[in-house]
C-alpha positions as CSV (number, residue, x, y, z in Angstrom):
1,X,0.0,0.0,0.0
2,X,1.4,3.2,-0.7
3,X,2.0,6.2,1.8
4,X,-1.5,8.2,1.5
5,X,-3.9,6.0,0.6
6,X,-6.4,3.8,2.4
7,X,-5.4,0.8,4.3
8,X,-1.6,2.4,5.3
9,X,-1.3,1.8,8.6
10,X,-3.2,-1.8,8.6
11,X,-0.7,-2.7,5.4
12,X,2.3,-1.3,7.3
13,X,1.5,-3.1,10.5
14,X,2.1,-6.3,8.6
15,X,5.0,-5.2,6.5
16,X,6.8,-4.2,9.5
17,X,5.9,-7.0,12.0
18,X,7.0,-9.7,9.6
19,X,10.2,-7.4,8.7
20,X,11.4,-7.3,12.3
21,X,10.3,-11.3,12.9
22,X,12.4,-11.8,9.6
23,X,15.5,-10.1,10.7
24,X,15.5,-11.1,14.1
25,X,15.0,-14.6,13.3
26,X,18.2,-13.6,10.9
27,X,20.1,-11.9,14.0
28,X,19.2,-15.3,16.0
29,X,20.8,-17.9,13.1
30,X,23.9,-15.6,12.9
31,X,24.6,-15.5,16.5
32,X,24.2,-19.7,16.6
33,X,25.5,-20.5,13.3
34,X,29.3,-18.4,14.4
35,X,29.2,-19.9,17.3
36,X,28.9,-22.9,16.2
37,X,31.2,-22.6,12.8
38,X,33.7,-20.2,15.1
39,X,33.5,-21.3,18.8
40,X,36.7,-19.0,19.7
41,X,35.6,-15.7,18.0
42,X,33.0,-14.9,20.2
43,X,33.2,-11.6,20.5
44,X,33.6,-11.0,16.6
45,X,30.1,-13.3,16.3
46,X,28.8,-10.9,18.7
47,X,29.8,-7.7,17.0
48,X,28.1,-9.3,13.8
49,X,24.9,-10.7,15.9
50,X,24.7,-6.7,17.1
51,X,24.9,-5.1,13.7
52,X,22.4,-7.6,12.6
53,X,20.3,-6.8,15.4
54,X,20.2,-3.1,14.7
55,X,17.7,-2.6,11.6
56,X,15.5,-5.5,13.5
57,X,14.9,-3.4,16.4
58,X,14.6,-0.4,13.4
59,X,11.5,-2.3,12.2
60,X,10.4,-3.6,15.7
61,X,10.3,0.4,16.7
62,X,8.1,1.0,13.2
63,X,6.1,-2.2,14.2
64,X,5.3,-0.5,17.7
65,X,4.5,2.7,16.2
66,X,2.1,2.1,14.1
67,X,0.5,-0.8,16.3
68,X,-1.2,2.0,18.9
69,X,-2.7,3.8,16.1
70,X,-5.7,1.5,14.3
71,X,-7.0,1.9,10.9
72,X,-9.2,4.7,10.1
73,X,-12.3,3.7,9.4
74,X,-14.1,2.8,6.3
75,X,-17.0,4.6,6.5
76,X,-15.1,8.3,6.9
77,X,-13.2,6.5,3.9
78,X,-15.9,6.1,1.8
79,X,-17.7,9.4,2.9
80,X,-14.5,11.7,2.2
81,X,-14.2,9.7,-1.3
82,X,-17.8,10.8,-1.8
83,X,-17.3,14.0,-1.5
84,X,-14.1,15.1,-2.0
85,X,-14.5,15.3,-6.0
86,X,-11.2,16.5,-7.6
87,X,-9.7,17.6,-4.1
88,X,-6.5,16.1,-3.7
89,X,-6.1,13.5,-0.6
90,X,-3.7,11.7,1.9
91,X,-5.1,9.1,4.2
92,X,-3.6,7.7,7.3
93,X,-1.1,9.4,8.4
94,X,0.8,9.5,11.7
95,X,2.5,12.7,12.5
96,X,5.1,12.9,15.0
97,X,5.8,16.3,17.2
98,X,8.4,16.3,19.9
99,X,6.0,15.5,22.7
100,X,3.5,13.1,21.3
101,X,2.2,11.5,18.1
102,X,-1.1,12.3,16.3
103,X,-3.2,9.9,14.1
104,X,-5.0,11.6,11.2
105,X,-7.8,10.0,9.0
106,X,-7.2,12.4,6.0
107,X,-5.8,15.6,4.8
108,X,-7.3,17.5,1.6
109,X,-5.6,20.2,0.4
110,X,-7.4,23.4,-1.6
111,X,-7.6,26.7,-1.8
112,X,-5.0,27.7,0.3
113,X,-6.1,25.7,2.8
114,X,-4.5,22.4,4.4
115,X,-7.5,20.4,6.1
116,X,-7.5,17.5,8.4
117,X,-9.2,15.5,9.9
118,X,-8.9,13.1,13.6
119,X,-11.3,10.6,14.8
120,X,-8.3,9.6,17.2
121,X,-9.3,10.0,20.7
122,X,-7.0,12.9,22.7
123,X,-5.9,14.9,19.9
124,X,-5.0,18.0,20.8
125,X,-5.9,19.6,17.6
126,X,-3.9,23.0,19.1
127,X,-0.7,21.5,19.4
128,X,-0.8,19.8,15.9
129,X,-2.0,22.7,14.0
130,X,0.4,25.0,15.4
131,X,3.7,21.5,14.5
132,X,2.3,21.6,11.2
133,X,2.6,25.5,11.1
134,X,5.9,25.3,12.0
135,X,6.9,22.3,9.6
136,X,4.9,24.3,6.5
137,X,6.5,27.5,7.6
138,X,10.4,26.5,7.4
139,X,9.5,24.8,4.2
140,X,8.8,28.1,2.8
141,X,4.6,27.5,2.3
142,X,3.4,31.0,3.7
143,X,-0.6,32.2,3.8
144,X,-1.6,28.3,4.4
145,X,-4.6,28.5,6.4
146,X,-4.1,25.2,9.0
147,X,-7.0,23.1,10.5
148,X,-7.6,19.7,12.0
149,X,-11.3,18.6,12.8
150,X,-12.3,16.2,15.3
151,X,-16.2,16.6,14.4
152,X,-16.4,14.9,10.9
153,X,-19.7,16.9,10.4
154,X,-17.8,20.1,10.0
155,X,-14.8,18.6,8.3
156,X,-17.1,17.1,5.5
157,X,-19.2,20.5,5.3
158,X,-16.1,22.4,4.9
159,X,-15.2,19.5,2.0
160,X,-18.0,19.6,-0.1
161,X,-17.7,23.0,-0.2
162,X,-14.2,23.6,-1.1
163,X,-15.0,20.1,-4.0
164,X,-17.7,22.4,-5.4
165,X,-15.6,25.2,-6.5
166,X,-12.3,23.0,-6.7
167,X,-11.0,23.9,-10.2
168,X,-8.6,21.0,-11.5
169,X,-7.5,22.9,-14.8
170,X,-5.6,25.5,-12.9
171,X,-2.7,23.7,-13.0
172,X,-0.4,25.8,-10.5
173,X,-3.0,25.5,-7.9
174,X,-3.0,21.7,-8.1
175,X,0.7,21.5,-8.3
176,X,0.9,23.3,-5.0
177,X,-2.1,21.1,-3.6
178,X,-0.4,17.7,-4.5
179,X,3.2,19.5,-3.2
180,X,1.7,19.9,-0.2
181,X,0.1,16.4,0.2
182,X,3.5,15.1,-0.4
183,X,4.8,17.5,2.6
184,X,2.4,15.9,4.8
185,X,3.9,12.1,3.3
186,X,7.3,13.2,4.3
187,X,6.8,14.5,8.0
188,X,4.0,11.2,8.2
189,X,5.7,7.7,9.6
């Protein structure tokens, strides 16, 4: 599944699970196999067992993180896809501040305005709005009006109307819509 669609975080709860039982299962046969093939050179087997062991715990830190966030759900899915028209889209995303991390159903992007929307419980919408300020801001996006929703009734209201007047032949507009979507990708785990 690729970063921004539907299904992300279920499809990268998988991926990285069986990543980190893969390599540590690989960590665990290099560790027996030197010390079996090379009783003496412990120490060496354990330098290599260690640097083995490194992108395993890597993956079992990816596996964690997206384990306490769950999939969003369908039916916001399958509303948003309803209404959202032309408006460009990123589902399931995870964004990561220096205190805490936030799950987020979808972000649209039009008009000028980046929109988001949490059915996460304790989101502090505040804090998150004012990260992605920041992030937008050192990236050199200036005049982007910033909101996350945690009542999907206003956050689809304020959809339909921006997919109403969305205008997909202006070109410039929806290169700077889709540019930043794919901000939101990069800052997302």
């Amino acid at each position: 599944m690729k970063k921004g669609g539907y299904g992300y975080i279920s499809s990268m709860k998988l991926k990285s699970g069986i990543l980190s039982l893969l390599l540590a299962s690989v960590a665990a046969a290099v560790y027996f196999t030197g010390l079996h093939f090379f009783p003496a050179n412990r120490t060496a087997v354990g330098i290599l067992t260690v640097i083995v062991c490194i992108p395993a715990a890597m993956a079992l830190v990816r596996f964690i993180m997206f384990m306490r966030f769950p999939e969003g759900s369908s039916e916001v899915f399958r509303s948003i896809e309803e209404l959202r028209g032309d408006v460009p889209v990123f589902y399931d995303s995870i964004i990561t501040t220096h205190d805490k991390s936030y799950g987020v159903n979808a972000f649209i992007s039009a008009e000028g305005s980046l929109l988001g929307y949490s059915g996460y419980d304790r989101v502090d919408t505040a804090k998150l709005e004012k990260h992605l300020k920041d992030i937008f801001t050192s990236n050199k996006y200036t005049g982007l009006n910033i909101k996350v929703f945690t009542d999907r009734n206003k956050f689809t209201e304020r959809l339909e109307a921006l997919s109403g007047r969305y205008d997909i032949t202006d070109k410039d507009a929806l290169i700077r819509d889709e540019a930043i979507l794919h901000l939101i990708g990069r800052i997302s785990l």
